[in-house]
Structure formats: C-alpha cells, structure tokens
N, C-alpha and C positions, 0 to 999 in steps of 0.2 A: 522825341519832341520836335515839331517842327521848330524849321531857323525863321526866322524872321530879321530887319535891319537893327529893330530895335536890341534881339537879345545879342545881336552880333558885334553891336555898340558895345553892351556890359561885358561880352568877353575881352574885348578887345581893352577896356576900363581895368578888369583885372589881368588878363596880361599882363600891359603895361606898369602893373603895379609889382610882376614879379610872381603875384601871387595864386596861379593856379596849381603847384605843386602844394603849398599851405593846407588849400580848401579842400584838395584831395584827399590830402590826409584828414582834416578833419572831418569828411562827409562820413569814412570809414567809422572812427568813432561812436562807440555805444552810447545812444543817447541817454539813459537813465540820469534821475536822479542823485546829487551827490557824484558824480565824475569831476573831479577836481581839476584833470588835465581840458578837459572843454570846458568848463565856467573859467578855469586863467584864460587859455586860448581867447576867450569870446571878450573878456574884459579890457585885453591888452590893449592900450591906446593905437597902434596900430588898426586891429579890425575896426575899432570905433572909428576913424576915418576912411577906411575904406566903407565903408555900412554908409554913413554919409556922402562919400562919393557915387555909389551905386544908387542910395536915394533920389540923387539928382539924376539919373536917366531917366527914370518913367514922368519926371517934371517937366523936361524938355521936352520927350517922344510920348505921350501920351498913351501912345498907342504898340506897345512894346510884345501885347502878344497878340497880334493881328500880320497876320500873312499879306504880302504882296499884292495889289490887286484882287483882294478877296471880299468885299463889302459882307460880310458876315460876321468881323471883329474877334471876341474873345470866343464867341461861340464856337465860331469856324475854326478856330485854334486846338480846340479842347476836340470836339470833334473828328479833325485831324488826327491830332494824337493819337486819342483814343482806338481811331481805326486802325494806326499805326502797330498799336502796343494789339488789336486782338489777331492781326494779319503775321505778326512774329508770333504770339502765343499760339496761332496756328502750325504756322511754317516748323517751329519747334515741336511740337505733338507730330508730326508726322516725319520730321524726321528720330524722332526715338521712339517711330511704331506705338504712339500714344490716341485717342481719339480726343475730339473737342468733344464737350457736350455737357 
C-alpha cells in the first residue's frame, strides 16, 4: 500500500496508543462467525475509543488516501497499489520459476 501523511498520521495515532502489537494479533485472527475471542476483543471499551480516535483522522485530513502531490486522489492511490501488489505477484512467479498469466 502506498504511505501517504495521512495514513502515517493513523499510525502514528496507534502507536501512540500502544497498540500496534494488539491489532496484530488481532488482524491474524479467523474471522468467522461466533469467534468469541474477536467479538470480546472488538467490544472492549478500549477499541471503542480507539475506533473513535481513528474516526477523527479522515475528519481532519480528508484526504487520507491520496499520495503527495498526486492530483488523482483515491483513484491514484488504488492504482498505485494495485500496480504495487501485480509487480511483487510478478517478482514472486519468477523467482519460484512460476509464470504470470
């Protein structure tokens, strides 16, 4: 994913909260239905103020997935990415003697 200031703001939001070893582990977590340890997790008064502090970035910076000097916006964000994620799904096929296609 490309960086931008905006998402560099919300890291920086959860840092300071401590909590990017939390959300790591919870990102692992199987999402299905009935997981008891992710429904407490997500309940906890804790996330709930963090969920709210995070809320308030994209209120302030509007413009949160917009790159640098890129007048193209969300488009050019996704875009990016995108070319990002098929340039490794490259790089990776050829280095394990796979082909694209």
């Amino acid at each position: 994913m490309p960086d931008t200031p905006g998402l560099a703001a919300m890291r920086d939001l959860i840092d300071s909260w401590g909590m990017d070893p939390l959300l790591d582990h919870m990102i692992s977590l199987p999402p299905p239905p009935g997981n008891a340890e992710s429904l407490t997790m997500c309940l906890e008064p804790l996330f709930g103020r963090l969920h709210e502090a995070l809320m308030e970035r994209p209120a302030q910076s509007p413009h949160i997935l917009q790159i640098p000097e890129d007048d193209t916006g969300a488009a050019g964000f996704m875009e990016s990415w995108m070319t990002t994620l098929r340039e490794q799904a490259a790089a990776a096929g050829e280095a394990t003697g796979g082909s694209e296609g």
